[in-house]
PQR file with spaces between the fields and no chain letter, atoms N, CA, C, O and H, PARSE charges and radii, in Angstrom:
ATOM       1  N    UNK     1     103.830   97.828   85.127 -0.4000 1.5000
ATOM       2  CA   UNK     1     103.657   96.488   84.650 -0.0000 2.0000
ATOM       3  C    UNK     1     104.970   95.748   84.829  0.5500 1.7000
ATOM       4  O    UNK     1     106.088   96.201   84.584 -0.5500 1.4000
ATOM       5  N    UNK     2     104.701   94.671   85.242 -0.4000 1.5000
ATOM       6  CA   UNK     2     106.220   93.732   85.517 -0.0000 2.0000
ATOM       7  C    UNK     2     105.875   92.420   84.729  0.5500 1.7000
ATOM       8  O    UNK     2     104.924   91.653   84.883 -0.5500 1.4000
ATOM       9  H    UNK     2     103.792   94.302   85.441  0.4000 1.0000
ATOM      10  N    UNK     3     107.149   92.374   83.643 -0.4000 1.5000
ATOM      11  CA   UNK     3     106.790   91.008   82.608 -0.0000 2.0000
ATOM      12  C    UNK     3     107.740   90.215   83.438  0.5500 1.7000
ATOM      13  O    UNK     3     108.423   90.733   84.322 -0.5500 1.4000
ATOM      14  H    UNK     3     107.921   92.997   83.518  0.4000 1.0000
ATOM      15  N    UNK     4     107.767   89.141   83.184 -0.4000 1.5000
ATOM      16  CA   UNK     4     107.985   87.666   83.517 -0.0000 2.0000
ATOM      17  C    UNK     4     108.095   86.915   81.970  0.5500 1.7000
ATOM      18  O    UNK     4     107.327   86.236   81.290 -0.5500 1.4000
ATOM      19  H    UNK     4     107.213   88.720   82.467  0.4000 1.0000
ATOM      20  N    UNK     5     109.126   87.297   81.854 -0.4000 1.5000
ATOM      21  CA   UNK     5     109.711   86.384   80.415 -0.0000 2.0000
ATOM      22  C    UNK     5     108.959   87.243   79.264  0.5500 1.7000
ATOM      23  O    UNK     5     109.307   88.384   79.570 -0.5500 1.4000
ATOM      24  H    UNK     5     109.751   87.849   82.406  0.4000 1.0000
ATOM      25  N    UNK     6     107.977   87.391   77.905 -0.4000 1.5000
ATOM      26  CA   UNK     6     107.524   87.750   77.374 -0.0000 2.0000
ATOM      27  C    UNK     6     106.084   88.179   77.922  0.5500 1.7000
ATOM      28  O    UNK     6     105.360   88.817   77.158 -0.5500 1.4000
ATOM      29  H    UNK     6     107.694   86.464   77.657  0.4000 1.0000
ATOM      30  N    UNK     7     105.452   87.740   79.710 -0.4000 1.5000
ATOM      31  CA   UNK     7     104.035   88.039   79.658 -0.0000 2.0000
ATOM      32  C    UNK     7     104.053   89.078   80.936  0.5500 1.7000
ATOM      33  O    UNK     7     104.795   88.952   81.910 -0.5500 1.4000
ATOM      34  H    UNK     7     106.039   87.222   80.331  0.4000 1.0000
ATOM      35  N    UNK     8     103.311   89.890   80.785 -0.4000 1.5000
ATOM      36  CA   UNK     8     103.285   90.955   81.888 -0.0000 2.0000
ATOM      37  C    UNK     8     101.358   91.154   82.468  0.5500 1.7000
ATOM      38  O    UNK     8     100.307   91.331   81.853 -0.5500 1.4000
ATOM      39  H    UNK     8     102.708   89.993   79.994  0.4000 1.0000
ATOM      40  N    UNK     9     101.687   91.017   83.782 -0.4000 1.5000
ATOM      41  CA   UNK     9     100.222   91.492   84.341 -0.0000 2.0000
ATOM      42  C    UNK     9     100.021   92.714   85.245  0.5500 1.7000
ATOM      43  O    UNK     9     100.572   92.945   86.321 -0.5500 1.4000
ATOM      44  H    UNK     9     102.541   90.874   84.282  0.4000 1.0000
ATOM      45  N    UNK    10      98.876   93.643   84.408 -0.4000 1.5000
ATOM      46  CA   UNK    10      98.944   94.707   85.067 -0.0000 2.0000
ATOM      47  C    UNK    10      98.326   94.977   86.602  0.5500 1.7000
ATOM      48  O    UNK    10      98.078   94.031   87.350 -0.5500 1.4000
ATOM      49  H    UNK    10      98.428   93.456   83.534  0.4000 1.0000
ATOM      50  N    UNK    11      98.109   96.341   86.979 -0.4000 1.5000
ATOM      51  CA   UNK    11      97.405   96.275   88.452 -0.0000 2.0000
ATOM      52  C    UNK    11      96.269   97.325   88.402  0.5500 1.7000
ATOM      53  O    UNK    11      95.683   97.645   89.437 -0.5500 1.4000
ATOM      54  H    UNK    11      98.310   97.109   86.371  0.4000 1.0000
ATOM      55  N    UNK    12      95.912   97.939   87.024 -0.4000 1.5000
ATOM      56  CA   UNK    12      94.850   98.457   86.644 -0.0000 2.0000
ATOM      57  C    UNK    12      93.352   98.020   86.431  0.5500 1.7000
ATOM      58  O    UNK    12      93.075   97.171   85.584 -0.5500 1.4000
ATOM      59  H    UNK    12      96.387   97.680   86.183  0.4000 1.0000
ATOM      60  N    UNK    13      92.752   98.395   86.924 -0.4000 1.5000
ATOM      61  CA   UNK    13      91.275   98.440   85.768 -0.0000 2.0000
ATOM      62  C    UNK    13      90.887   96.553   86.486  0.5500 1.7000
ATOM      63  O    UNK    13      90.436   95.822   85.604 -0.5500 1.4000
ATOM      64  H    UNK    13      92.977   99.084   87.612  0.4000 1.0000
ATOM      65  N    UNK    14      90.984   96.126   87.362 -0.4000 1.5000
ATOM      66  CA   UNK    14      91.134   95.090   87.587 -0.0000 2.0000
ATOM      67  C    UNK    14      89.505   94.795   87.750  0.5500 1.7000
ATOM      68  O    UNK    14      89.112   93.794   87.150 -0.5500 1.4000
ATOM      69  H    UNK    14      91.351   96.720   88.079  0.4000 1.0000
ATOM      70  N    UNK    15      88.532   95.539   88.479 -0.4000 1.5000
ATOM      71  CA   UNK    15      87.112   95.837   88.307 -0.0000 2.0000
ATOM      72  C    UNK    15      86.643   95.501   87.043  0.5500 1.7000
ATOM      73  O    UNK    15      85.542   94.950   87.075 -0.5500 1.4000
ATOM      74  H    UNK    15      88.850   96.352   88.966  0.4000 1.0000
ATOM      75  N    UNK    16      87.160   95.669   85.859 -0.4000 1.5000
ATOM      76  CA   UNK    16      86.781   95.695   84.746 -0.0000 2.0000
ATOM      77  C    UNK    16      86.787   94.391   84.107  0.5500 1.7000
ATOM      78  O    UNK    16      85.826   93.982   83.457 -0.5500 1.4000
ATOM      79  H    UNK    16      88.054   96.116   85.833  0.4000 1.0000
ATOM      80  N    UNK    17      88.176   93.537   84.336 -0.4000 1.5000
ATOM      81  CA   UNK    17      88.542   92.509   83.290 -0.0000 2.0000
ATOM      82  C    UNK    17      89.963   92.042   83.870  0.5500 1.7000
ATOM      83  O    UNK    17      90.687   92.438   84.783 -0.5500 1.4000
ATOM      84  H    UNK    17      88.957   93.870   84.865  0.4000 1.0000
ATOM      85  N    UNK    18      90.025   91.050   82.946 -0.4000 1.5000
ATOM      86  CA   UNK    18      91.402   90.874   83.750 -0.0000 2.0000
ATOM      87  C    UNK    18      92.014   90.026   82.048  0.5500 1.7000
ATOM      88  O    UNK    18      91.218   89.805   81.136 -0.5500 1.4000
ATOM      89  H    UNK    18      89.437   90.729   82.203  0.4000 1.0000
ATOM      90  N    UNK    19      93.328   89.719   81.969 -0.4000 1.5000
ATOM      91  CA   UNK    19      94.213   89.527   81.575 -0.0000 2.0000
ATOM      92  C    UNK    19      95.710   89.526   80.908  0.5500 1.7000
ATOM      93  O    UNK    19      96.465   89.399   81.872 -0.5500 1.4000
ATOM      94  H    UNK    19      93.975   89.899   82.711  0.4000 1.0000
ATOM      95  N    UNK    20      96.198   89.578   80.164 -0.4000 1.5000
ATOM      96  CA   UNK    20      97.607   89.296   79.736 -0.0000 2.0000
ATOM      97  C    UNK    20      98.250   90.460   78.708  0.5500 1.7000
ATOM      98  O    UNK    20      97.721   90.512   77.597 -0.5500 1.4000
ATOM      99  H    UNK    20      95.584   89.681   79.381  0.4000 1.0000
ATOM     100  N    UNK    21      99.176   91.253   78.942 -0.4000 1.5000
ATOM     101  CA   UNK    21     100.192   91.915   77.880 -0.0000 2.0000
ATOM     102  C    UNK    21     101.167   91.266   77.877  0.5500 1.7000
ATOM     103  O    UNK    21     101.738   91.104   78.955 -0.5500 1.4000
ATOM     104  H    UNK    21      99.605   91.211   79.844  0.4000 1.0000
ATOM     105  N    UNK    22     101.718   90.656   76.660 -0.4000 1.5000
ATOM     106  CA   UNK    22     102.788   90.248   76.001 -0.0000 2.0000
ATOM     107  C    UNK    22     103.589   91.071   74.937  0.5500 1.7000
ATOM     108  O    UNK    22     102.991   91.602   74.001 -0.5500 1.4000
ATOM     109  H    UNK    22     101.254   90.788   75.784  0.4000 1.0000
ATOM     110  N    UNK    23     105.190   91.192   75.113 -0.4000 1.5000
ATOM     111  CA   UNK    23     105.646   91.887   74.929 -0.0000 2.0000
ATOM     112  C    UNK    23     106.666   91.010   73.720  0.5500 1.7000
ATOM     113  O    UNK    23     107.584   90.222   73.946 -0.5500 1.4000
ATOM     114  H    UNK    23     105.675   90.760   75.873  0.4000 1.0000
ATOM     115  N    UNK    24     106.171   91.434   72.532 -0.4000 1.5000
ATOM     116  CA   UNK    24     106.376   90.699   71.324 -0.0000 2.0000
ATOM     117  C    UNK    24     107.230   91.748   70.429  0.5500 1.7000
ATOM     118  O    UNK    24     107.199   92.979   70.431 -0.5500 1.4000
ATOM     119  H    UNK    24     105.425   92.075   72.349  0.4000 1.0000
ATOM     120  N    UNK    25     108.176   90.636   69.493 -0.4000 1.5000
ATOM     121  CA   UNK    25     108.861   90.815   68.139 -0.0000 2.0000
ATOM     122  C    UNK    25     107.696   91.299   67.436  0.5500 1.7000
ATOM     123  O    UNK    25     106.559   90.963   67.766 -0.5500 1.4000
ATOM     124  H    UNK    25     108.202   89.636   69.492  0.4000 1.0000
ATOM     125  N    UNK    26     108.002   92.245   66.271 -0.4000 1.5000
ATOM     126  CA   UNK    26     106.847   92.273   65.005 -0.0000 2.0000
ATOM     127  C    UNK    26     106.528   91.072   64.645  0.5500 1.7000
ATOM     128  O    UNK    26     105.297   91.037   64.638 -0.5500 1.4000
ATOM     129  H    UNK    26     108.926   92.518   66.004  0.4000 1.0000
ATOM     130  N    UNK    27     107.020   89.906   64.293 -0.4000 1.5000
ATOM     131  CA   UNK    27     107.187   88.716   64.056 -0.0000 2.0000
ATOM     132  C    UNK    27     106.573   88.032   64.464  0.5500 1.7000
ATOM     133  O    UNK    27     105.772   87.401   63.775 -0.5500 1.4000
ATOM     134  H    UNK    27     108.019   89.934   64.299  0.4000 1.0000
ATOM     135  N    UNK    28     106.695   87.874   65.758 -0.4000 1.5000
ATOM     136  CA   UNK    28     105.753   87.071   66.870 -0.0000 2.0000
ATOM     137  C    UNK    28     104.316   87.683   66.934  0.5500 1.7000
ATOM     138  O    UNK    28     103.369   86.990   66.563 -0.5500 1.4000
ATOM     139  H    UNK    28     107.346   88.387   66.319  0.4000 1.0000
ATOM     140  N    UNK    29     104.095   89.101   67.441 -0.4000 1.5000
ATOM     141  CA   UNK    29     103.287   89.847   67.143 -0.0000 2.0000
ATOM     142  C    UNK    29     102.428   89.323   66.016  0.5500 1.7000
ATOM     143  O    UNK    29     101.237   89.124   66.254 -0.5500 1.4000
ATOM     144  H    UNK    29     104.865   89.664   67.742  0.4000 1.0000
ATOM     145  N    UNK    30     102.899   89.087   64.846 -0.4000 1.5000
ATOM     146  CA   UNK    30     101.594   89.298   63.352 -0.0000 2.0000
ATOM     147  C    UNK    30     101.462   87.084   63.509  0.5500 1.7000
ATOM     148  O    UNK    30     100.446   86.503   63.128 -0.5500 1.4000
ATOM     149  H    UNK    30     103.867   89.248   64.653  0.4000 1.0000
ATOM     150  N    UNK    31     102.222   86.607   63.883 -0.4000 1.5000
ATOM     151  CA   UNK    31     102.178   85.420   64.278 -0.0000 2.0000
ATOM     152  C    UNK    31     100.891   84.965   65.328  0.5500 1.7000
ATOM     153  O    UNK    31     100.163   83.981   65.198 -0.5500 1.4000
ATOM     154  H    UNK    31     103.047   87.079   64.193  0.4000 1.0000
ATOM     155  N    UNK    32     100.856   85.979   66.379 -0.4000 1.5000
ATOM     156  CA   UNK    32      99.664   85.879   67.786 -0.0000 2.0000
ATOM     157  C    UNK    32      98.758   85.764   66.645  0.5500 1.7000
ATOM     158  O    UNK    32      98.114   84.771   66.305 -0.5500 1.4000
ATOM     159  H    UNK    32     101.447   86.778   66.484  0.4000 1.0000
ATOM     160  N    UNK    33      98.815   87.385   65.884 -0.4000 1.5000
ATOM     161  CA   UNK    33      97.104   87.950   65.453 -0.0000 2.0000
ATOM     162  C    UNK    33      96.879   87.184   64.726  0.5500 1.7000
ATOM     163  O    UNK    33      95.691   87.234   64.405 -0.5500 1.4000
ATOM     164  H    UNK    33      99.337   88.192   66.160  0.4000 1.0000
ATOM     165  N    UNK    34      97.554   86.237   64.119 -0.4000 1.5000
ATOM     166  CA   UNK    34      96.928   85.219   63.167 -0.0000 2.0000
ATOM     167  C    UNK    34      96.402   84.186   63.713  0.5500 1.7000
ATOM     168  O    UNK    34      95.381   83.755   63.176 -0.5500 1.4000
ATOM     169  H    UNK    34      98.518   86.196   64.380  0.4000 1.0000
ATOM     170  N    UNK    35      96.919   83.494   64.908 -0.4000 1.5000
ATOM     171  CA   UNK    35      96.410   82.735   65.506 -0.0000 2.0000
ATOM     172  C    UNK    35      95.040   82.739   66.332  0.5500 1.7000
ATOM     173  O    UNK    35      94.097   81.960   66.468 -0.5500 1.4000
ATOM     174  H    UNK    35      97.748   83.843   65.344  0.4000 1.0000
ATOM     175  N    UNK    36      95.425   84.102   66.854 -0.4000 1.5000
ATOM     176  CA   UNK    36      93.565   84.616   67.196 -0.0000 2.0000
ATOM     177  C    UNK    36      93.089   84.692   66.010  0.5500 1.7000
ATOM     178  O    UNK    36      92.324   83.732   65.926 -0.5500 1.4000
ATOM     179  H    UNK    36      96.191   84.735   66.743  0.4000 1.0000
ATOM     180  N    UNK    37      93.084   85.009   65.463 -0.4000 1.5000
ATOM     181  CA   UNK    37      92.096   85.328   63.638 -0.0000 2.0000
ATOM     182  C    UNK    37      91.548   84.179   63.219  0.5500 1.7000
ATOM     183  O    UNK    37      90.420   84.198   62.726 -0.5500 1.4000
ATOM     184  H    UNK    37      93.706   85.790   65.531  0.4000 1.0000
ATOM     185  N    UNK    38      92.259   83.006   63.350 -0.4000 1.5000
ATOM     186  CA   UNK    38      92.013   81.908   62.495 -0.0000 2.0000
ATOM     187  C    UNK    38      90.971   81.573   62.651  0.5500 1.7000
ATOM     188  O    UNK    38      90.114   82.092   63.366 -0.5500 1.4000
ATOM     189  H    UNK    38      93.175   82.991   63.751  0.4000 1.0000
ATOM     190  N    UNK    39      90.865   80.214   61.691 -0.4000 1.5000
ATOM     191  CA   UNK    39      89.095   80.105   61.267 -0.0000 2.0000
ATOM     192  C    UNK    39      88.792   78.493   61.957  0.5500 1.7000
ATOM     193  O    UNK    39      88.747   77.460   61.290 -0.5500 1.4000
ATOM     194  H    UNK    39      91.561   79.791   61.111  0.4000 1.0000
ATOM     195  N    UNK    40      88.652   78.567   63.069 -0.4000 1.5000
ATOM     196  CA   UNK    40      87.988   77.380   63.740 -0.0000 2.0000
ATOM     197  C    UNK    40      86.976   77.079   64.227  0.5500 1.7000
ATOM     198  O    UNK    40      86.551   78.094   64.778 -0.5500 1.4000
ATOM     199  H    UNK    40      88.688   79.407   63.610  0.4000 1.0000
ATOM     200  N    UNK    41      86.162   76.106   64.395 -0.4000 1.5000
ATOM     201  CA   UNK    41      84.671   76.092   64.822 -0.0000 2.0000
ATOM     202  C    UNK    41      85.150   76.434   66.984  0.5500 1.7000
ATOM     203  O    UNK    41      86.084   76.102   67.714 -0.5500 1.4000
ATOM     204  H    UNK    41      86.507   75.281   63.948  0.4000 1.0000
ATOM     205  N    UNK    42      84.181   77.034   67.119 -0.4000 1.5000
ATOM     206  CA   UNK    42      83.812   77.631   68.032 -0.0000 2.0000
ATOM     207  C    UNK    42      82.518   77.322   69.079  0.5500 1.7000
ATOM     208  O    UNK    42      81.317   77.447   68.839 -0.5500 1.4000
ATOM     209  H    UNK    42      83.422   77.304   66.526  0.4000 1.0000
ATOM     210  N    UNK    43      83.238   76.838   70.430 -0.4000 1.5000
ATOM     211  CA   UNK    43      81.746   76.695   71.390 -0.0000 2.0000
ATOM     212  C    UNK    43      81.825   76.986   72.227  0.5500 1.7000
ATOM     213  O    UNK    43      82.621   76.841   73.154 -0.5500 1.4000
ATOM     214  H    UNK    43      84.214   76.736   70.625  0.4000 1.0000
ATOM     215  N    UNK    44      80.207   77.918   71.890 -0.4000 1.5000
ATOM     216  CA   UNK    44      79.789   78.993   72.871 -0.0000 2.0000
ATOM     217  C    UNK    44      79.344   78.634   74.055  0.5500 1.7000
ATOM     218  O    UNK    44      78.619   77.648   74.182 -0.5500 1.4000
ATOM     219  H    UNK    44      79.560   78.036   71.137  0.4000 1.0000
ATOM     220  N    UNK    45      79.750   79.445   75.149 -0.4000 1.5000
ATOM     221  CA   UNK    45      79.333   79.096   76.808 -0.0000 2.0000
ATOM     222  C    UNK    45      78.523   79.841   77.293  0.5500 1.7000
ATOM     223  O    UNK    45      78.570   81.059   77.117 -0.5500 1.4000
ATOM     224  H    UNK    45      80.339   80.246   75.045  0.4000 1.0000
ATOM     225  N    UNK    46      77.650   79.265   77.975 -0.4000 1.5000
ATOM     226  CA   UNK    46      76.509   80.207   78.713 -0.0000 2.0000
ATOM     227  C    UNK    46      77.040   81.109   79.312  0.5500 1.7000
ATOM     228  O    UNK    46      76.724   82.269   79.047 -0.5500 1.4000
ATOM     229  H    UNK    46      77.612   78.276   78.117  0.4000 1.0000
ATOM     230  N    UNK    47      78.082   80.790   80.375 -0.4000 1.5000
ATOM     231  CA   UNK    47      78.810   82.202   80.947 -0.0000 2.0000
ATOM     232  C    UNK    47      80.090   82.215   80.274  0.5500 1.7000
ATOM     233  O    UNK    47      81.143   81.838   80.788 -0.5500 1.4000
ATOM     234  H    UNK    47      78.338   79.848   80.590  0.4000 1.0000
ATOM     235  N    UNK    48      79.932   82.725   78.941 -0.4000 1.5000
ATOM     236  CA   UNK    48      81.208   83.624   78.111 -0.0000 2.0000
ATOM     237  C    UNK    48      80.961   84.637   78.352  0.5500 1.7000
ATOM     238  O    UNK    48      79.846   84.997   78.729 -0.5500 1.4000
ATOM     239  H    UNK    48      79.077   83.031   78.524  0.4000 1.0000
ATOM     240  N    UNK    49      82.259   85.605   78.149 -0.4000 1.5000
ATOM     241  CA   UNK    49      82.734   86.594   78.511 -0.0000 2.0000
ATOM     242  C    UNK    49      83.289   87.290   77.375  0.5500 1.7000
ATOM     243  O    UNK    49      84.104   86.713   76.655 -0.5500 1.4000
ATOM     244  H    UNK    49      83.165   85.313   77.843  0.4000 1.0000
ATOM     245  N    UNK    50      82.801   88.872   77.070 -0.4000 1.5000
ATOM     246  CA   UNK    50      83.958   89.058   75.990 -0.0000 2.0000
ATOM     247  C    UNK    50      85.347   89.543   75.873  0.5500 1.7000
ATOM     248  O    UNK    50      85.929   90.206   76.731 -0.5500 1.4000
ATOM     249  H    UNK    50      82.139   89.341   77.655  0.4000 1.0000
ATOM     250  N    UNK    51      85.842   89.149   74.710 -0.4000 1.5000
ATOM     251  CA   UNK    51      87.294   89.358   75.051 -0.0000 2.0000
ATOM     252  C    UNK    51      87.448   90.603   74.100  0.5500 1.7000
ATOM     253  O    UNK    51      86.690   90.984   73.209 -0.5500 1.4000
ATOM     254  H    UNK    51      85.369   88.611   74.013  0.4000 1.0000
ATOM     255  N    UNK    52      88.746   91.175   74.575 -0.4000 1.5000
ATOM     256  CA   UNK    52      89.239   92.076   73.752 -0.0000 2.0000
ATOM     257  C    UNK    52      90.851   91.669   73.299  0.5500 1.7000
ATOM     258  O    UNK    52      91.553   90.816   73.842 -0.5500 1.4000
ATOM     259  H    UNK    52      89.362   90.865   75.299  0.4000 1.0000
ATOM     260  N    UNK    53      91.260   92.660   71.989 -0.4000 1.5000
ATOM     261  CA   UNK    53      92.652   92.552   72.055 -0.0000 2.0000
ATOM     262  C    UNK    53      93.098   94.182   71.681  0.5500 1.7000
ATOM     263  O    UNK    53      92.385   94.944   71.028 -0.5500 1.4000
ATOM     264  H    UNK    53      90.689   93.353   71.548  0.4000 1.0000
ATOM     265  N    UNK    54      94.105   94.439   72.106 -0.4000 1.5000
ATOM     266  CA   UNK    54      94.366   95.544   71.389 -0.0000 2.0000
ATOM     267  C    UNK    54      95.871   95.815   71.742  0.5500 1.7000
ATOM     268  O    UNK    54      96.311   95.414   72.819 -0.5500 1.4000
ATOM     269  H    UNK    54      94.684   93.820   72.637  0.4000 1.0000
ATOM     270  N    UNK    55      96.742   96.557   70.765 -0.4000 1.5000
ATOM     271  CA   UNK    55      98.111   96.424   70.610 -0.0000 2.0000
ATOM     272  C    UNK    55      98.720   98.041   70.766  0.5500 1.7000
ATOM     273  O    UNK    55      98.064   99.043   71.052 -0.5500 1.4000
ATOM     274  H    UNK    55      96.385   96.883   69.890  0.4000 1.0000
ATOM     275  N    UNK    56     100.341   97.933   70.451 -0.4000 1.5000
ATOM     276  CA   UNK    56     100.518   99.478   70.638 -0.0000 2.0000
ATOM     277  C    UNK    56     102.799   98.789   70.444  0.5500 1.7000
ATOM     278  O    UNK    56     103.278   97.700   70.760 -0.5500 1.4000
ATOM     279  H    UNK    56     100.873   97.119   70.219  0.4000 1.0000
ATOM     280  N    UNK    57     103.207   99.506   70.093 -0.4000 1.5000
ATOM     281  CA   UNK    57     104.690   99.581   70.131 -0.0000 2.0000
ATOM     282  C    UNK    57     105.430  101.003   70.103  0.5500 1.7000
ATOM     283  O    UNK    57     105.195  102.120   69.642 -0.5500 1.4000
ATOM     284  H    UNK    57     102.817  100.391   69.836  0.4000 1.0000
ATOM     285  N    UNK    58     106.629  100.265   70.970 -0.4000 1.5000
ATOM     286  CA   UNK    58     107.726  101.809   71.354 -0.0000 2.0000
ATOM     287  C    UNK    58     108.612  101.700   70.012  0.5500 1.7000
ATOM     288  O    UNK    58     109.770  102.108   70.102 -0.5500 1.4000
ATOM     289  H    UNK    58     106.820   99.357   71.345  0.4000 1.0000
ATOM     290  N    UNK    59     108.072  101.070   68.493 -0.4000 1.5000
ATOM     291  CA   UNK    59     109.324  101.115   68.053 -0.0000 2.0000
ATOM     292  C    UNK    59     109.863  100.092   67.876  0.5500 1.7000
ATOM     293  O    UNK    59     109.918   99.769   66.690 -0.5500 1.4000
ATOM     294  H    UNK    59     107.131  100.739   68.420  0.4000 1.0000
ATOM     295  N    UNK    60     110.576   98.994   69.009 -0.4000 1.5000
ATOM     296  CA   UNK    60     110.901   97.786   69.238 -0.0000 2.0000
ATOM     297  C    UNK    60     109.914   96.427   69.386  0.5500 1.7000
ATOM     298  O    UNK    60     109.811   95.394   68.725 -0.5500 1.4000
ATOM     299  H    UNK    60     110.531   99.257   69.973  0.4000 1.0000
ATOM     300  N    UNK    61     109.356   96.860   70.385 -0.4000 1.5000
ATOM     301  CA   UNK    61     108.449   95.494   70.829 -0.0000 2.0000
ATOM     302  C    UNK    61     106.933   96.014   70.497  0.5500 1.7000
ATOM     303  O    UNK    61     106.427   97.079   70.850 -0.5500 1.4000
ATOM     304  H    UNK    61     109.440   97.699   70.922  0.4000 1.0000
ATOM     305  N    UNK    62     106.391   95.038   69.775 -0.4000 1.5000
ATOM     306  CA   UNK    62     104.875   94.932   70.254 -0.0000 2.0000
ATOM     307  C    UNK    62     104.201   94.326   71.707  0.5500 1.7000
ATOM     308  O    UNK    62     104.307   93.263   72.318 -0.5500 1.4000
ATOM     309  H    UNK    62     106.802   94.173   69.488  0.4000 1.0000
ATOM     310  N    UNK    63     103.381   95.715   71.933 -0.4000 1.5000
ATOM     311  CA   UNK    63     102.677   95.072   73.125 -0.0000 2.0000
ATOM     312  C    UNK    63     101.393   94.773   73.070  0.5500 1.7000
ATOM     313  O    UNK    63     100.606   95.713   72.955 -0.5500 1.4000
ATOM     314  H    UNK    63     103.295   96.578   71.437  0.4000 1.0000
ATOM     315  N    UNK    64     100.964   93.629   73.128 -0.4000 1.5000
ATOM     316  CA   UNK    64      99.305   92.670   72.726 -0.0000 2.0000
ATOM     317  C    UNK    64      99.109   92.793   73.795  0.5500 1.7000
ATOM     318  O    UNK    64     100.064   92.594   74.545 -0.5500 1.4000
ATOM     319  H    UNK    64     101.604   92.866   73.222  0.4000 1.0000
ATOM     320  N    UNK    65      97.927   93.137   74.330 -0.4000 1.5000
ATOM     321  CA   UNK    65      97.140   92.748   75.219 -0.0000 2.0000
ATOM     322  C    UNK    65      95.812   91.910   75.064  0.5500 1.7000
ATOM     323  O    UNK    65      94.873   92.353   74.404 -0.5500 1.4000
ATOM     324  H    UNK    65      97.150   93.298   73.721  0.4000 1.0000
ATOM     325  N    UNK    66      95.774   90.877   75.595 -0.4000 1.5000
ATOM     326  CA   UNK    66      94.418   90.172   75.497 -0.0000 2.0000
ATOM     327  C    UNK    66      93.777   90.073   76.620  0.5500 1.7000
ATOM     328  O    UNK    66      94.429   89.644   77.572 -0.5500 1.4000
ATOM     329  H    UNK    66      96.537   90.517   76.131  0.4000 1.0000
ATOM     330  N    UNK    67      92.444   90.408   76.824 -0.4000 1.5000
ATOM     331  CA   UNK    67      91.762   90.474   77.598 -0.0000 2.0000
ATOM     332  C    UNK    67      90.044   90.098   77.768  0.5500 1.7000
ATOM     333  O    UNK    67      89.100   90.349   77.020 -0.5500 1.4000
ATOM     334  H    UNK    67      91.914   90.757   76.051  0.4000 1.0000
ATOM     335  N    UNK    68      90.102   89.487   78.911 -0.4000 1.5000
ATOM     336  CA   UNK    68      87.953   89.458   79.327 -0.0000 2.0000
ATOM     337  C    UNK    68      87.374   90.589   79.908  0.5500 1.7000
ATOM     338  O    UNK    68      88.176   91.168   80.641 -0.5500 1.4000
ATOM     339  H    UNK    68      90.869   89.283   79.519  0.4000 1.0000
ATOM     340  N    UNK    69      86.153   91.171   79.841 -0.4000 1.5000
ATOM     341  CA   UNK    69      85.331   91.823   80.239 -0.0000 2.0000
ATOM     342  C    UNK    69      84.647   90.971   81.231  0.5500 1.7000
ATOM     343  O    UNK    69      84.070   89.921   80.946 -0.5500 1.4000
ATOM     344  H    UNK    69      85.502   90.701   79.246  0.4000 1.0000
ATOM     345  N    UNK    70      84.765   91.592   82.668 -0.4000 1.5000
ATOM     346  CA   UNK    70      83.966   90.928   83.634 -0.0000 2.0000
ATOM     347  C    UNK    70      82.522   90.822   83.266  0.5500 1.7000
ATOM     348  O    UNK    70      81.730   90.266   84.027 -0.5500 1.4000
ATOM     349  H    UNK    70      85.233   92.444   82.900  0.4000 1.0000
């Protein structure tokens, strides 16, 4: 994976989905998940896609990944 400032794109699984790992402070990190979390009205698209998120750290940085399911 090669980041570019805080965002990194991988070369995996590309068949599958595609999008973004960001390589975050704890700080920033619980900052994202709140911002995805929040409570806003929402509109749905005929061709939506679902997303995923899921996280992981060495210790130092959180790494978020957000992602679509083709």
């Amino acid at each position: 994976m090669k980041f570019e400032g805080n965002a990194g794109d991988g070369t995996t699984h590309l068949n599958e989905g595609s999008g973004n790992v960001y390589k975050l402070t704890l700080q920033e990190a619980k900052d994202r998940l709140a911002w995805l979390q929040r409570d806003v009205p929402v509109q749905k698209s005929p061709n939506a896609k679902p997303f995923g998120v899921a996280s992981a750290t060495d210790g130092e940085f959180v790494y978020l990944a957000e992602y679509f399911f083709n």
